[in-house]
BANUTOR-243023 format. One record per residue: residue in one letter; z negated, x negated, y negated of N, C-alpha, C in turn. Coordinates in pm, whole numbers, plus 50000, padded with zeros to 5 digits. Each point is the difference from the previous one (the first is absolute). Last residue first. Layout:
<marbas>
AZXYZXYZXY;...
</marbas>
This chain:
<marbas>
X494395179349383500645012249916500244996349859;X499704973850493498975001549866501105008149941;X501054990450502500684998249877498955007049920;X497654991750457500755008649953500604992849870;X499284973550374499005003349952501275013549912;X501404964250310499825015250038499515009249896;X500304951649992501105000849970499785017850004;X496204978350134500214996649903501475005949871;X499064996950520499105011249924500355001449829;X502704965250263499985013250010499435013249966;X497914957450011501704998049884500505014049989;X496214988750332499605006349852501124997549901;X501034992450447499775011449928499625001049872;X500984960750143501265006049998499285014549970;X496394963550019501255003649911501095012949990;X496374982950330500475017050004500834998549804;X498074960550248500905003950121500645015149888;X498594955349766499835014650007500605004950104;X499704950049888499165008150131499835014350007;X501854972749658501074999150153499225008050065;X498245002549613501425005549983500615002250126;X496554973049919499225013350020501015006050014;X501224957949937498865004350118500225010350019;X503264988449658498664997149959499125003450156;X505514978049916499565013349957498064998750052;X503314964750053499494997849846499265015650037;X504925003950212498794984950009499265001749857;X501525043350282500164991849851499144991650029;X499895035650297500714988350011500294991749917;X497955042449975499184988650086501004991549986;X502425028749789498524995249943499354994950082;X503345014850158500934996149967498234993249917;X499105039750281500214985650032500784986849922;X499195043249813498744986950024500094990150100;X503965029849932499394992049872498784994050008;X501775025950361500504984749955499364996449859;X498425043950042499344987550158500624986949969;X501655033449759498734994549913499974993350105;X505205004550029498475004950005499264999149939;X504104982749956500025011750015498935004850057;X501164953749739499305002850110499985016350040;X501414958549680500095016749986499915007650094;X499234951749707499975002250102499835017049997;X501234954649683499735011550004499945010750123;X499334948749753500945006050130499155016749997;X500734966849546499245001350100500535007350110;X501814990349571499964986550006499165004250176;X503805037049799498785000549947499224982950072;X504645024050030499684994549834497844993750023;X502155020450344501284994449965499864990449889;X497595038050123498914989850128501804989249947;X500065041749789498674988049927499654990850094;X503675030150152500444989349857499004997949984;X499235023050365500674989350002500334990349860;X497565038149963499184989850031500784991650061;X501895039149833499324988949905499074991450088;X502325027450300501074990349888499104992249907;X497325029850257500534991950037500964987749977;X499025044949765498844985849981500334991050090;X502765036050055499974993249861498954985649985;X500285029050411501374990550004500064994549806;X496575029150091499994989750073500984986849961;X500595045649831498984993749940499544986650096;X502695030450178500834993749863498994988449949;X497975014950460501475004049981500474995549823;X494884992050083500795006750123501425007449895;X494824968949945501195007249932500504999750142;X497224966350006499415016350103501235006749939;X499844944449998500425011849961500395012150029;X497204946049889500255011750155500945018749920;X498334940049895500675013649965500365005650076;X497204953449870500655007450077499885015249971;X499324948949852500295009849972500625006550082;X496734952650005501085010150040500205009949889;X496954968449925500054992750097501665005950020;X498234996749477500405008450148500514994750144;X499514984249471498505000050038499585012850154;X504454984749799499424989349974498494999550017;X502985039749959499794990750135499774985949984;X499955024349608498985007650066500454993950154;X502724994449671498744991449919498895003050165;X504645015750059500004985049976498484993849971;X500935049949925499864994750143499984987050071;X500235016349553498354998850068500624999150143;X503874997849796499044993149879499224996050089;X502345033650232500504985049989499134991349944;X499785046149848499324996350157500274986550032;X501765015949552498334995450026499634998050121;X504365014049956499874986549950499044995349985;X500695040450155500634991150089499304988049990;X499325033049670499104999150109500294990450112;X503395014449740498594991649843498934997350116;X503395025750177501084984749987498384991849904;X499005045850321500854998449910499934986249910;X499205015850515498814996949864501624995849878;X501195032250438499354986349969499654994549877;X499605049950305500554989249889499934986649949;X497615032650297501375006549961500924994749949;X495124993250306500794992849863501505004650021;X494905005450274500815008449899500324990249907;X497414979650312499945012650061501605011349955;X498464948150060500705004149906500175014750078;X496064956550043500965012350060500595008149914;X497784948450029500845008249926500505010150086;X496734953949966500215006550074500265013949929;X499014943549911500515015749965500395007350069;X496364954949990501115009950097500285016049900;X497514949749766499945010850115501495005250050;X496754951749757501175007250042499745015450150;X496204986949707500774988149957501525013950076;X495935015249932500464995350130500804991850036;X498325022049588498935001750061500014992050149;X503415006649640499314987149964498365000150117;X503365027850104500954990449990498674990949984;X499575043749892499944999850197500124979249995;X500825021349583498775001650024499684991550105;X504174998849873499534992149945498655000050044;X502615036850135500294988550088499184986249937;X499595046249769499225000050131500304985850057;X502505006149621498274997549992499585001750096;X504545008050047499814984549913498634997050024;X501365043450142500374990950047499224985849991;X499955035549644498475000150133500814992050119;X503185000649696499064995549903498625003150083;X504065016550187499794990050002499354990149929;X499945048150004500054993150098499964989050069;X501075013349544498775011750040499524987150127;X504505000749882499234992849900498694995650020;X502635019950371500105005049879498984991549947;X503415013050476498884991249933499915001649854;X501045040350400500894986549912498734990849925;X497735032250354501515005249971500274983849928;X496135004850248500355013150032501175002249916;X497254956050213501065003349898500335013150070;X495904963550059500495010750041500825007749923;X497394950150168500565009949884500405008250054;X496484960950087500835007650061500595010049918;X498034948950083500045007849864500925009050076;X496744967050207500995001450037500245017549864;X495954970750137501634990149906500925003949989;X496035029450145499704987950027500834991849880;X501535048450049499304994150073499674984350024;X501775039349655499864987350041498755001250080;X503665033049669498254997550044500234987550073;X503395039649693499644987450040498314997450062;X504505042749886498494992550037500094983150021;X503535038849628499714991550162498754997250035;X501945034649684501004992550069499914989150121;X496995033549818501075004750026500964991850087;X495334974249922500825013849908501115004650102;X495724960250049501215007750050500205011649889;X496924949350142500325011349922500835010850049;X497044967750304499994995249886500695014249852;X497724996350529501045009749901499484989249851;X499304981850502499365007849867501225002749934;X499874997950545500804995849921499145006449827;X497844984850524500375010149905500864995349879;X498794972550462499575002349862500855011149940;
</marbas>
C-alpha cells in the first residue's frame, strides 16, 4: 500500500498507511508541527482505534526549546494511550544527529511508552510488523519498508 500524504510544509510531512501514522521532520519541532501532530494522530486514531507512530528525523539542529519539551511529554503521555508503538528512525547525520538522539533518550526516560529507534526504514517496518495488536494489512505489507523510504525521499516542500 502506498503511503497518503496527509499534510506537509517546510517543516515536516505527514501521511499514513493503513494505522500506521508516518512523519517526516525536516528541522526542530514547532507549535505549527505539533498541533498537525495532535490532529492527524486523533484522526488516524479514532478511525483505527490504536495506531503505529512511525518518525524520521531528517533535519534537527536543535533541540525543541524547554515550552515545547513540556508540551511533547503532555501529548506524548495523552497520545500513547491510543499507540501500539513509537518508532524513530534518524536520517540527520553528524551534530544534528548526535542532538536528536540525546532528546530522544531523555523523552524515552520520561515518556510512559517504549520507544523504539531502529536505524533503518526496513527495521522500522519490521519493528511495525511486530507489534502485538498491529492491523493484518499492516503485517502483511511485504513492501512497507520502501514505501517508508519513498516517502522519507520525497523532495523537502518549499
Amino acid at each position: 500500500m502506498a503511503i497518503t500524504l496527509l499534510e506537509e510544509c517546510r517543516d515536516y510531512r505527514l501521511g499514513h498507511v493503513g494505522s500506521v501514522l508516518v512523519t517526516v521532520w525536516f528541522s526542530e519541532l514547532t507549535t505549527a508541527a505539533l498541533d498537525a501532530l495532535e490532529k492527524h494522530h486523533e484522526a488516524l486514531a479514532n478511525r483505527h482505534g490504536k495506531i503505529t507512530l512511525v518518525s524520521v528525523i531528517v533535519g534537527a539542529t536543535a533541540a525543541p526549546p524547554a515550552e515545547l519539551r513540556d508540551r511533547l511529554r503532555a501529548q506524548s503521555t495523552e497520545l500513547a494511550k491510543r499507540r501500539l508503538g513509537n518508532i524513530i528512525v534518524v536520517r540527520a547525520k553528524g551534530l544534528s544527529a548526535i542532538i536528536a538522539r540525546s532528546f530522544l533518550a531523555a523523552l524515552s526516560l520520561v515518556s510512559s511508552e517504549t520507544i523504539r529507534v531502529p536505524t533503518t526504514l526496513e527495521a522500522a517496518a519490521n519493528e511495525v510488523r511486530a507489534l502485538a495488536g498491529q492491523s493484518a494489512d499492516v503485517m502483511n505489507d511485504a513492501t512497507l519498508g520502501a514505501e517508508l523510504e519513498a516517502f522519507a525521499d520525497l523532495p523537502r516542500p518549499a
